[in-house]
Structure formats: C-alpha cells, structure tokens
N, CA, C and O atoms as a Tinker XYZ file with bonds, in Angstrom:
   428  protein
     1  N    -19.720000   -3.545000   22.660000    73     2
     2  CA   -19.889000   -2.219000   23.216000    64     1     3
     3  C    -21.311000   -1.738000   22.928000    63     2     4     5
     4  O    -21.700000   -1.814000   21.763000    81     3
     5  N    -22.079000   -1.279000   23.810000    73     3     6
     6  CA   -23.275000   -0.430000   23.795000    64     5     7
     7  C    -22.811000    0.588000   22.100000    63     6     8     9
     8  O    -21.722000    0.997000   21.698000    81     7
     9  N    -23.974000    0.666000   21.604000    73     7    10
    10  CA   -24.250000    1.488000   20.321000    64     9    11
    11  C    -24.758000    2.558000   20.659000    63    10    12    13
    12  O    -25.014000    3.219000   19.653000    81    11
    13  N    -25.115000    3.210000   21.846000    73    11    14
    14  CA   -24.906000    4.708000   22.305000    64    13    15
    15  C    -23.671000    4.945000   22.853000    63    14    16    17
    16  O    -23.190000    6.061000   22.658000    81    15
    17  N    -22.908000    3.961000   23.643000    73    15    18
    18  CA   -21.113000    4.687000   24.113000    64    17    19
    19  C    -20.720000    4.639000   22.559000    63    18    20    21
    20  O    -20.020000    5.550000   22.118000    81    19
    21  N    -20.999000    3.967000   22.012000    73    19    22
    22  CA   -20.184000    4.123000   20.525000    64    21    23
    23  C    -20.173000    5.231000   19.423000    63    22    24    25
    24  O    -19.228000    5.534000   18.695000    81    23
    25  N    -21.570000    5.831000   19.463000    73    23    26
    26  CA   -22.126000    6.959000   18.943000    64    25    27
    27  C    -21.210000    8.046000   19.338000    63    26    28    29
    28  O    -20.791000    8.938000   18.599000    81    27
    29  N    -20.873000    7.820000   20.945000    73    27    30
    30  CA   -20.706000    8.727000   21.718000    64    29    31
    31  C    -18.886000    8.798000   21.304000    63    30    32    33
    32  O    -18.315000    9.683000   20.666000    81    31
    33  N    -18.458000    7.903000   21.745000    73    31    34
    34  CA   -17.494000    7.813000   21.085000    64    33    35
    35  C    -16.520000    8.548000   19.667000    63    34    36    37
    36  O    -15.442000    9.114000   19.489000    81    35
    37  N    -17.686000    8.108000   18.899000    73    35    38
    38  CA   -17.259000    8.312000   17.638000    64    37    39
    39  C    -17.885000   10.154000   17.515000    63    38    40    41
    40  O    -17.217000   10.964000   16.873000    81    39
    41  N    -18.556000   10.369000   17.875000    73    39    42
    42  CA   -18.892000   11.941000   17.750000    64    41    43
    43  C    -17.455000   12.619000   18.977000    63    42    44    45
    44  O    -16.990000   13.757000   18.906000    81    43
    45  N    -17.288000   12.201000   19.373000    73    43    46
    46  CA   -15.852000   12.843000   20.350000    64    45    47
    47  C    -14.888000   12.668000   19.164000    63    46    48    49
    48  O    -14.916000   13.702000   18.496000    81    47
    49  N    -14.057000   11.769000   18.651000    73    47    50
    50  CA   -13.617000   11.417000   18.177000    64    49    51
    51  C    -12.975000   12.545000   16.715000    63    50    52    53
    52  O    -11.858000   12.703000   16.223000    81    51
    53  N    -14.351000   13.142000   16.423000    73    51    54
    54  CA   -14.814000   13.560000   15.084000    64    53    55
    55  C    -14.693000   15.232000   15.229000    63    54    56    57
    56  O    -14.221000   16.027000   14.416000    81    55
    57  N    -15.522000   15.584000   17.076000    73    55    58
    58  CA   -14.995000   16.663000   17.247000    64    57    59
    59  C    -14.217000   17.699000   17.815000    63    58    60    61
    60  O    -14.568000   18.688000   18.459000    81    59
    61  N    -12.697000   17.160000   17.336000    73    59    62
    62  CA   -11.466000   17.862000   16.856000    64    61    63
    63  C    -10.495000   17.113000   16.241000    63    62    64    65
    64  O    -10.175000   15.934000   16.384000    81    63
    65  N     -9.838000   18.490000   15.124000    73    63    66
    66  CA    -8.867000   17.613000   14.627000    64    65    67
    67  C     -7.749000   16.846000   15.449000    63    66    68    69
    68  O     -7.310000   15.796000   14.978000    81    67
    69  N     -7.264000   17.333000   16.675000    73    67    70
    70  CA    -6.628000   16.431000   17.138000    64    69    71
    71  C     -7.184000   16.334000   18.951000    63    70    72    73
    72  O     -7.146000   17.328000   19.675000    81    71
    73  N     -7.570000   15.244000   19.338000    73    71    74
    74  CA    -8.270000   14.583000   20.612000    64    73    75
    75  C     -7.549000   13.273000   21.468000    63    74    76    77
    76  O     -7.289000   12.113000   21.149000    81    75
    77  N     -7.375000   14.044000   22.671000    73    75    78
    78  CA    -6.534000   12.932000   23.616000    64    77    79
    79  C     -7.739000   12.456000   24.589000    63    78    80    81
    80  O     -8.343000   13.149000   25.408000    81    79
    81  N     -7.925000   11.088000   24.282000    73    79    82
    82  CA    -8.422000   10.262000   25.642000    64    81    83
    83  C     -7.542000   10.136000   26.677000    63    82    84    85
    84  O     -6.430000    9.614000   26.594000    81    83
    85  N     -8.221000   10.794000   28.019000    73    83    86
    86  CA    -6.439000   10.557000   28.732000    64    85    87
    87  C     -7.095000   11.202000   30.119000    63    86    88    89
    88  O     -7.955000   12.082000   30.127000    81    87
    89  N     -6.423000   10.490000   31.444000    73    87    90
    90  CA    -7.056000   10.859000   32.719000    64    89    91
    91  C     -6.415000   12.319000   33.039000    63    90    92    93
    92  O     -5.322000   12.880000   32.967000    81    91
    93  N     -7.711000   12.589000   33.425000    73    91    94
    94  CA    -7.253000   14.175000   33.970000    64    93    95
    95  C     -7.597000   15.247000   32.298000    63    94    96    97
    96  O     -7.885000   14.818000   31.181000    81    95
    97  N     -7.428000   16.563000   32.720000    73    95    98
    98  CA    -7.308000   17.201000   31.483000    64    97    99
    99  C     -5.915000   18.102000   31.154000    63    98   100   101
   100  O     -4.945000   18.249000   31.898000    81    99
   101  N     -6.113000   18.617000   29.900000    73    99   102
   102  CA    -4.627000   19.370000   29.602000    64   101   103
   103  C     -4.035000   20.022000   30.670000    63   102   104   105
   104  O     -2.846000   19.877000   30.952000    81   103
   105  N     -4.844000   20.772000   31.312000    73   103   106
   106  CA    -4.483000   22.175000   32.510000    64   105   107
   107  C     -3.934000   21.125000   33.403000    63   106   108   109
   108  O     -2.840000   21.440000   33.871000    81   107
   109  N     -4.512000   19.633000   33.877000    73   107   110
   110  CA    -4.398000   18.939000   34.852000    64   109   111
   111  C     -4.301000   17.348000   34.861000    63   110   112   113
   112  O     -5.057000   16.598000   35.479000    81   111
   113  N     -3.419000   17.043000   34.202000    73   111   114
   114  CA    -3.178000   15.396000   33.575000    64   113   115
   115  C     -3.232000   14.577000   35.030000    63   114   116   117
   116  O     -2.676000   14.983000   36.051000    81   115
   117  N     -3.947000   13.442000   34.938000    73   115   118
   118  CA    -4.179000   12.824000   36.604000    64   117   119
   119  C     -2.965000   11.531000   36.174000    63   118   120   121
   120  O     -2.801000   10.566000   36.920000    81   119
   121  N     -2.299000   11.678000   35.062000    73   119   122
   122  CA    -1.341000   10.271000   35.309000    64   121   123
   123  C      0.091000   11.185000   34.387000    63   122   124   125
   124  O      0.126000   12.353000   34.001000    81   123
   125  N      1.242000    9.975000   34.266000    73   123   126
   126  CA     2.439000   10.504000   33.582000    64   125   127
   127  C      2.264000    9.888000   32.262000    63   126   128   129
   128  O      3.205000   10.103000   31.498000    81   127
   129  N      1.627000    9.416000   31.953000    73   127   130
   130  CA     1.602000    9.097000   30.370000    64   129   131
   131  C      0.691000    9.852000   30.083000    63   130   132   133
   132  O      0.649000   10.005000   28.863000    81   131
   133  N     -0.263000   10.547000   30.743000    73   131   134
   134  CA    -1.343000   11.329000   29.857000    64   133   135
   135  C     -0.665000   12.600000   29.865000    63   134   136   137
   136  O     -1.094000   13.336000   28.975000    81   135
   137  N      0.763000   13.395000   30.964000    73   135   138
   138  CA     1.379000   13.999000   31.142000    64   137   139
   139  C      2.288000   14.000000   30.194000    63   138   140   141
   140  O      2.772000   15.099000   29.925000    81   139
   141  N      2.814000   12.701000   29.369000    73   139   142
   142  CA     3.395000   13.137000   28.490000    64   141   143
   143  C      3.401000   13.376000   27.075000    63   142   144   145
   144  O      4.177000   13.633000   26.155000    81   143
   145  N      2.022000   13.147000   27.346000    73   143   146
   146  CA     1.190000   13.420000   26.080000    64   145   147
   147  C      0.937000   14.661000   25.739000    63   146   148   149
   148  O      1.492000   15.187000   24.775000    81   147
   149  N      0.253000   15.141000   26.332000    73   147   150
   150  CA     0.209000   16.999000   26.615000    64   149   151
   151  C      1.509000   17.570000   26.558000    63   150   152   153
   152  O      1.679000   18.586000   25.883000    81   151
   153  N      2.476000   17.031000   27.201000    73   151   154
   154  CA     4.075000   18.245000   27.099000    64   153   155
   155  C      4.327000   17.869000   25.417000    63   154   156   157
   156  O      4.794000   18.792000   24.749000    81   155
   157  N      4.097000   16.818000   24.846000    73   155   158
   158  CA     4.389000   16.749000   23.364000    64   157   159
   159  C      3.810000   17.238000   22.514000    63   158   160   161
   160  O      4.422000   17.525000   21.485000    81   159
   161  N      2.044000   17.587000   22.666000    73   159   162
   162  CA     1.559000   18.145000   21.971000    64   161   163
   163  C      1.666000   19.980000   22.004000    63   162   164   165
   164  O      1.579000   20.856000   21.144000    81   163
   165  N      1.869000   19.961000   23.306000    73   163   166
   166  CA     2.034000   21.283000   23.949000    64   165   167
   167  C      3.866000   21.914000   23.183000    63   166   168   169
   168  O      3.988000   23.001000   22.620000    81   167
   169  N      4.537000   21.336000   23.299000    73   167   170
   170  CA     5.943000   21.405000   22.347000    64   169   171
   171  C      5.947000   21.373000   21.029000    63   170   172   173
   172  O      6.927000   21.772000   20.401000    81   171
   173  N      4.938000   20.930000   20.477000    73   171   174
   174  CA     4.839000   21.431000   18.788000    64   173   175
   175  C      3.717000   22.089000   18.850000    63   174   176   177
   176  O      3.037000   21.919000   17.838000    81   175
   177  N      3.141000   22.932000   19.815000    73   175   178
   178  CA     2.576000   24.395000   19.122000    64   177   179
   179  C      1.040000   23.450000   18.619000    63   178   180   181
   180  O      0.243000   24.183000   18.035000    81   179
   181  N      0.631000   22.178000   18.754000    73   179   182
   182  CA    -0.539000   21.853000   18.640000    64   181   183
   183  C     -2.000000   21.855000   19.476000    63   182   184   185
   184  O     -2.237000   21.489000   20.627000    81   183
   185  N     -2.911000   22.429000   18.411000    73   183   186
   186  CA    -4.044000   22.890000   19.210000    64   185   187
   187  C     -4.449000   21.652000   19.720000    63   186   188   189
   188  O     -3.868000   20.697000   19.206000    81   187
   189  N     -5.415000   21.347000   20.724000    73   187   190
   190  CA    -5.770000   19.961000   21.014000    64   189   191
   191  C     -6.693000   19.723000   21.900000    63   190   192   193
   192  O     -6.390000   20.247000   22.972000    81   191
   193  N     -7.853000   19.070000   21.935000    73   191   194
   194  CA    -8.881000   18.921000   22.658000    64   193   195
   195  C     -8.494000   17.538000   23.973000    63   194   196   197
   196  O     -7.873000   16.552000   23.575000    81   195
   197  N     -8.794000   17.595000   25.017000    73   195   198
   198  CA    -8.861000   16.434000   25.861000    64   197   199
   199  C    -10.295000   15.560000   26.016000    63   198   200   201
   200  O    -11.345000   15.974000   25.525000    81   199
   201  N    -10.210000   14.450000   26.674000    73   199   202
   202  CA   -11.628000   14.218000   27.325000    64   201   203
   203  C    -11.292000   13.698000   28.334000    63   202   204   205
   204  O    -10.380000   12.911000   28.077000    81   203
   205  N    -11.561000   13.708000   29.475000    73   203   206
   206  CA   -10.859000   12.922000   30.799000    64   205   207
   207  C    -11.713000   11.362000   30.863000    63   206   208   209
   208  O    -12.919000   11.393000   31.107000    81   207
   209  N    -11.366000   10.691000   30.747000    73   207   210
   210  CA   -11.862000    9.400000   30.719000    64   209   211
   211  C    -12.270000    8.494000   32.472000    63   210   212   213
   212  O    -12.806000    7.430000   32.779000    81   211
   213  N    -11.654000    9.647000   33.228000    73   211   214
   214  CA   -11.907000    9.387000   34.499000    64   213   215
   215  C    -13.391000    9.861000   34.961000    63   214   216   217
   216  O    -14.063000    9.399000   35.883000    81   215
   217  N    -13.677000   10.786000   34.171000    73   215   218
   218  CA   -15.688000   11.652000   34.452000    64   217   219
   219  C    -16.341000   10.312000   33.849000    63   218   220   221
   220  O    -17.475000   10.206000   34.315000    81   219
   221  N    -16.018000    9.199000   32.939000    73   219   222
   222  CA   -17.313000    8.674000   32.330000    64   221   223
   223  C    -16.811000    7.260000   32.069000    63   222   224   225
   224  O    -16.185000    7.042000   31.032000    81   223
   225  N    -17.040000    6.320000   32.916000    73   223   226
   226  CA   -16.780000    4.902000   32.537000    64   225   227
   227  C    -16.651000    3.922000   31.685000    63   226   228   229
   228  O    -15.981000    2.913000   31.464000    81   227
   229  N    -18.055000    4.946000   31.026000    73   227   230
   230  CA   -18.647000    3.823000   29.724000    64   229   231
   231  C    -17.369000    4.031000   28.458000    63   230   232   233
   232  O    -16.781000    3.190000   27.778000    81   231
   233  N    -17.251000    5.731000   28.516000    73   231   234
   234  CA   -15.964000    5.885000   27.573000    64   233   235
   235  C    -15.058000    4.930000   28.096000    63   234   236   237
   236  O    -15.003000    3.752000   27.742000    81   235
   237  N    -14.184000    5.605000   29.153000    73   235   238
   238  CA   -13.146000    4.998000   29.491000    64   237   239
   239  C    -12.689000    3.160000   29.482000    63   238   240   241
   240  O    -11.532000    2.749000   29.578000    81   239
   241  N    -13.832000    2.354000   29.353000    73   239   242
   242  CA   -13.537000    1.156000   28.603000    64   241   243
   243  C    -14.434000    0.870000   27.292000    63   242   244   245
   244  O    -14.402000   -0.167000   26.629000    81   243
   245  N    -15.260000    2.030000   27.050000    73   243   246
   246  CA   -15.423000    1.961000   25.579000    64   245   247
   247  C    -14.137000    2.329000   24.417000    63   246   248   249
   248  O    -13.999000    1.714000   23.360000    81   247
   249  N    -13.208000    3.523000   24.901000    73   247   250
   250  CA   -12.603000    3.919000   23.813000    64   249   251
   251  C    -11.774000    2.954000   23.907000    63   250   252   253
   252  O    -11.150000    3.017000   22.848000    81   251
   253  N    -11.299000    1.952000   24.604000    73   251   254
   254  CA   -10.209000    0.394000   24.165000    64   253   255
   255  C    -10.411000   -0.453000   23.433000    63   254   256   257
   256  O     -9.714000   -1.061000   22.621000    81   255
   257  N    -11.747000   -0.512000   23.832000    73   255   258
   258  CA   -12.760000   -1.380000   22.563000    64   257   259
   259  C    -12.587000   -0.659000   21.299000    63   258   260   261
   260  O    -12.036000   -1.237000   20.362000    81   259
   261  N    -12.936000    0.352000   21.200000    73   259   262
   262  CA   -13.305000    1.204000   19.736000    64   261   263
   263  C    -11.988000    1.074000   19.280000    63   262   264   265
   264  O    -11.903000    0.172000   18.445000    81   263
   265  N    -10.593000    1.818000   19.593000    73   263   266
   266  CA    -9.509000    1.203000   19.027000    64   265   267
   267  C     -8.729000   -0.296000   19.172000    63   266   268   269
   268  O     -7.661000   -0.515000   18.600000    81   267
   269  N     -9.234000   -1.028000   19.792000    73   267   270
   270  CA    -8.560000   -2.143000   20.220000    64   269   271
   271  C     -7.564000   -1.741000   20.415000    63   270   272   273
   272  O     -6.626000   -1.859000   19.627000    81   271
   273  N     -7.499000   -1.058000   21.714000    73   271   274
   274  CA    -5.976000   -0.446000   22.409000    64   273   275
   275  C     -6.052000   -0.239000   23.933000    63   274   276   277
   276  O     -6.513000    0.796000   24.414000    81   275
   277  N     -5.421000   -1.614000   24.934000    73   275   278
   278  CA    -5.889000   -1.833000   25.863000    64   277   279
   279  C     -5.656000   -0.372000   26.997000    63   278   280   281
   280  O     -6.269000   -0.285000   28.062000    81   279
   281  N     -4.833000    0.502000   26.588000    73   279   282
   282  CA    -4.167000    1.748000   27.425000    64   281   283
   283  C     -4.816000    3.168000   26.812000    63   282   284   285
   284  O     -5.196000    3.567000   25.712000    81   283
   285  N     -4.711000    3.729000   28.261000    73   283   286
   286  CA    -5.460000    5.249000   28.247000    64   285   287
   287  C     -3.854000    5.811000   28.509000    63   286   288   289
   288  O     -3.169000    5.191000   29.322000    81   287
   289  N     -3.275000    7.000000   27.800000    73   287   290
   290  CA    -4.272000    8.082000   27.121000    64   289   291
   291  C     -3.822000    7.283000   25.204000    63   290   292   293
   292  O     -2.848000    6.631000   24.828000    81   291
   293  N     -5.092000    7.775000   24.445000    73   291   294
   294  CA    -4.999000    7.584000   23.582000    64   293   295
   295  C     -5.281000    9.024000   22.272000    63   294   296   297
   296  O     -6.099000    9.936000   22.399000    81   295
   297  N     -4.238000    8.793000   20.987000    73   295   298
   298  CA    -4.697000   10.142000   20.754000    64   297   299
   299  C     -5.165000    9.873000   19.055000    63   298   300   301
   300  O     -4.702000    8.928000   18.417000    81   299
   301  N     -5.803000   10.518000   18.672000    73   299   302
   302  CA    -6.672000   10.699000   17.565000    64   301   303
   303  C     -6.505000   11.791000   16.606000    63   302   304   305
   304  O     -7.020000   12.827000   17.029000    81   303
   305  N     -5.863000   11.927000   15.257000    73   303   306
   306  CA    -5.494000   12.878000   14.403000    64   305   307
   307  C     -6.805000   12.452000   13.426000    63   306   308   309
   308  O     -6.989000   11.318000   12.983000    81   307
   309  N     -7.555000   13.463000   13.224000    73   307   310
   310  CA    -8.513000   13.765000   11.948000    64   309   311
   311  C     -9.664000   12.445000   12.224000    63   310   312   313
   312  O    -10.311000   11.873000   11.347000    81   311
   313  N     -9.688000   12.232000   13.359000    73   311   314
   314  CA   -10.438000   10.366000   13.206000    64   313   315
   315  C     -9.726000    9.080000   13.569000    63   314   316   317
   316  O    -10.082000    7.956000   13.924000    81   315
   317  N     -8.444000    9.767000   13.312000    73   315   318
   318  CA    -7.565000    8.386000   13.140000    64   317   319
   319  C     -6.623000    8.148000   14.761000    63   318   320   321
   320  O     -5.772000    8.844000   15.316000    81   319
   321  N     -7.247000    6.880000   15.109000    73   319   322
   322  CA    -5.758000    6.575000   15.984000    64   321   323
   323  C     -4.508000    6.466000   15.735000    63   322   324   325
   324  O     -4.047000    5.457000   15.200000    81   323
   325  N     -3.657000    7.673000   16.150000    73   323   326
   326  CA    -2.550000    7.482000   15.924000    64   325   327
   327  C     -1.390000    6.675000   17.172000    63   326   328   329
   328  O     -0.207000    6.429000   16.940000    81   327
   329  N     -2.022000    6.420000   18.304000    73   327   330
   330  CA    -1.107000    5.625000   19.356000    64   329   331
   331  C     -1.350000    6.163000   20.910000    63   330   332   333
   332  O     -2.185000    7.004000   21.240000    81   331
   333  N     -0.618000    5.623000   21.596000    73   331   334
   334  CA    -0.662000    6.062000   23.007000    64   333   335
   335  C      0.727000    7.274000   23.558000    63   334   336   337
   336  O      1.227000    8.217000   22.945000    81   335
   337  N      0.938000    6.867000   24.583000    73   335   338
   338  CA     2.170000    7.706000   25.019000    64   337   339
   339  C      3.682000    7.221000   24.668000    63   338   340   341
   340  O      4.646000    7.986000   24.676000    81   339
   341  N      3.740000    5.913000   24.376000    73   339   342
   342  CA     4.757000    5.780000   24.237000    64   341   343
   343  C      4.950000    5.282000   22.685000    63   342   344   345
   344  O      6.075000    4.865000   22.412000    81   343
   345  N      4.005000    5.285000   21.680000    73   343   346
   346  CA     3.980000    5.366000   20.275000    64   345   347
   347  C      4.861000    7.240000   20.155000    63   346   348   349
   348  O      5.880000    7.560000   19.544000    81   347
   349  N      4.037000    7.992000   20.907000    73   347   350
   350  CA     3.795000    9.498000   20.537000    64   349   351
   351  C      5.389000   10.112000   20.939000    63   350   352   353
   352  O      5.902000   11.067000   20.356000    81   351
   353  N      5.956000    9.432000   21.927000    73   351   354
   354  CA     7.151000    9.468000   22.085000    64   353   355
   355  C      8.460000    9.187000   21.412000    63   354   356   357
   356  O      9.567000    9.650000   21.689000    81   355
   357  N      7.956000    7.934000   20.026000    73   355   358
   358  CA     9.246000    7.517000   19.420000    64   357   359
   359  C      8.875000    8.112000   18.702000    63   358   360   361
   360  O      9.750000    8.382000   17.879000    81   359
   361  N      7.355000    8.824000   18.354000    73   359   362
   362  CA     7.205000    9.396000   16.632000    64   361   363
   363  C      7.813000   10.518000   16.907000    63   362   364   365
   364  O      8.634000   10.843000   16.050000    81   363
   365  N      7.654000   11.565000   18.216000    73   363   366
   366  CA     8.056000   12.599000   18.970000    64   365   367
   367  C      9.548000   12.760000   18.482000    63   366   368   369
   368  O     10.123000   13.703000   17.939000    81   367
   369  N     10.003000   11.406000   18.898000    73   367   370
   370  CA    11.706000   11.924000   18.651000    64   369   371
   371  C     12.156000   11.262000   17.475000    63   370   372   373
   372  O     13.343000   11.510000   17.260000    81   371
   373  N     11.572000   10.423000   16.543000    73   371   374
   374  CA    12.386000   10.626000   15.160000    64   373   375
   375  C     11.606000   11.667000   13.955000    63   374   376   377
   376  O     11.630000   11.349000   12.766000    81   375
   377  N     11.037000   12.724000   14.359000    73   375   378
   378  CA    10.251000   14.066000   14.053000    64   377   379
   379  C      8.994000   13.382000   13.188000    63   378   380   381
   380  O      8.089000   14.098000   12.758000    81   379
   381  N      9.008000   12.351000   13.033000    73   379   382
   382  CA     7.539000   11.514000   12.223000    64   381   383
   383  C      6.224000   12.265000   12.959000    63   382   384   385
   384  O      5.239000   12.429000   12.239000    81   383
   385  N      6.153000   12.741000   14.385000    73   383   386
   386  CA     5.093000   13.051000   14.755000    64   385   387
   387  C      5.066000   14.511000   14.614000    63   386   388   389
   388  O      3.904000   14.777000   14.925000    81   387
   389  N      5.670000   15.651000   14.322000    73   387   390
   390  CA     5.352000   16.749000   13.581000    64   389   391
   391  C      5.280000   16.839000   12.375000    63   390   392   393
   392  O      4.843000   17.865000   11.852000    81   391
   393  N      5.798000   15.514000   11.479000    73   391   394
   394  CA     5.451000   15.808000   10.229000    64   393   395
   395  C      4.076000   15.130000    9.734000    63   394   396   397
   396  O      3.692000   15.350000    8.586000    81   395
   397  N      3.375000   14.349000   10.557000    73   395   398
   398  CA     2.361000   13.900000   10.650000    64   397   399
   399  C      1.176000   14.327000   10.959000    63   398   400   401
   400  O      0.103000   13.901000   10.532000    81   399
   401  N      1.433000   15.480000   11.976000    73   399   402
   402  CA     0.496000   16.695000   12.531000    64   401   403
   403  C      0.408000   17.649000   11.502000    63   402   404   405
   404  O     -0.772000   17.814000   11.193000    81   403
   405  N      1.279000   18.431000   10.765000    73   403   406
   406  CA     1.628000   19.423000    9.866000    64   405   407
   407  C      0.950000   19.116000    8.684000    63   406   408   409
   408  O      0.190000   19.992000    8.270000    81   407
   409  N      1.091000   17.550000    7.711000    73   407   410
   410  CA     0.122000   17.087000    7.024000    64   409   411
   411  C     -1.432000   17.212000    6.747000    63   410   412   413
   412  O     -2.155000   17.683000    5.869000    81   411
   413  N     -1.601000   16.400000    8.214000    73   411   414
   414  CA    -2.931000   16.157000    8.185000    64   413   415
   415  C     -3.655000   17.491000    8.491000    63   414   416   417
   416  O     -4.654000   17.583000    7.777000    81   415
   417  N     -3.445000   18.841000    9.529000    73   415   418
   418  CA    -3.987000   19.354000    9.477000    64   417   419
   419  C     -3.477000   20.581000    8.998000    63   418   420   421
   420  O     -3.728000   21.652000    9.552000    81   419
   421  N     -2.908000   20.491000    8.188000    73   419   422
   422  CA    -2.859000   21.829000    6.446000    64   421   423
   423  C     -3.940000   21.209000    5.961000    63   422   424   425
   424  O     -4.913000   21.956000    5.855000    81   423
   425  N     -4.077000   20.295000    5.687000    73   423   426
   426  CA    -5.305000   20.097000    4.742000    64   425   427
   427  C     -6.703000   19.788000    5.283000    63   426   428
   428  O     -7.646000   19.639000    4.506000    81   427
C-alpha cells in the first residue's frame, strides 16, 4: 500500500472513537451491510463517524489491506478493528457488542 493512503488511513482511523468504512454515509448507506451497520450502531445510542469509501479509491482498497479484511463496511472502536457487518451482528445479538462499546468508550 502507498505510505500516504496509509497515513491517510490511519489518521481516519484515529479520528473517532468509533468509525465505519462503509459505502454511502450514515444519513444514506449505498449497500445493506453498510445499512446494517448504522441501524446497530444507531440502536445502541452510539455516536459514530462514517467515511464513504465509494468518494476515494485509494481508501476503499487501502482500508482491506490495512486490516487484512477483504469486505467493506468495516468498523473501528478506539483504533481497533472490531469486524464487518456480519461480525457486528452476532456481537449485536449475544449483547458482546454493547458491552464492548460501553467499555472502551467510558474510558
């Protein structure tokens, strides 16, 4: 990967505590997995930044590289990849993914 998409990358990444790579934006998800990403974060009351990965190429197959995670949307707690749509879905329903959100950003 280019060491400016990566920069770039990693400064997205960094600013917010929680950040969805994902087509389309919150107001306007352009797919159903980035759609169900947003109704989950949007259902526990979490604040949350987007980036549409459809405006910028270099992201959109840079951030697969950066996590070695071949699927968009991808989401990011404090830095950290925490999974895609259908990770966010089983953490979603055995409550692991609000107690995981609640954690990391109390502190």
């Amino acid at each position: 990967m280019d060491p400016n998409t990566h920069s770039r990358i990693e400064a997205l990444v960094k600013s917010s505590p929680v950040l969805v790579f994902m087509k389309g934006t919150k107001l306007m998800p352009q797919c159903g997995f980035s759609n169900n990403v947003v109704q989950i974060l949007n259902s526990l009351g979490v604040s949350f930044e987007t980036f549409d990965v459809l405006s910028d190429m270099e992201i959109r197959q840079g951030i697969k590289d950066y996590s070695n995670w071949p699927t968009i949307p991808q989401v990011y707690l404090k830095g950290e990849f925490i999974g895609g749509s259908d990770i966010l879905i089983e953490m979603y329903n055995s409550g692991e993914l609000r107690e995981k959100l609640e954690v990391a950003l109390a502190s």
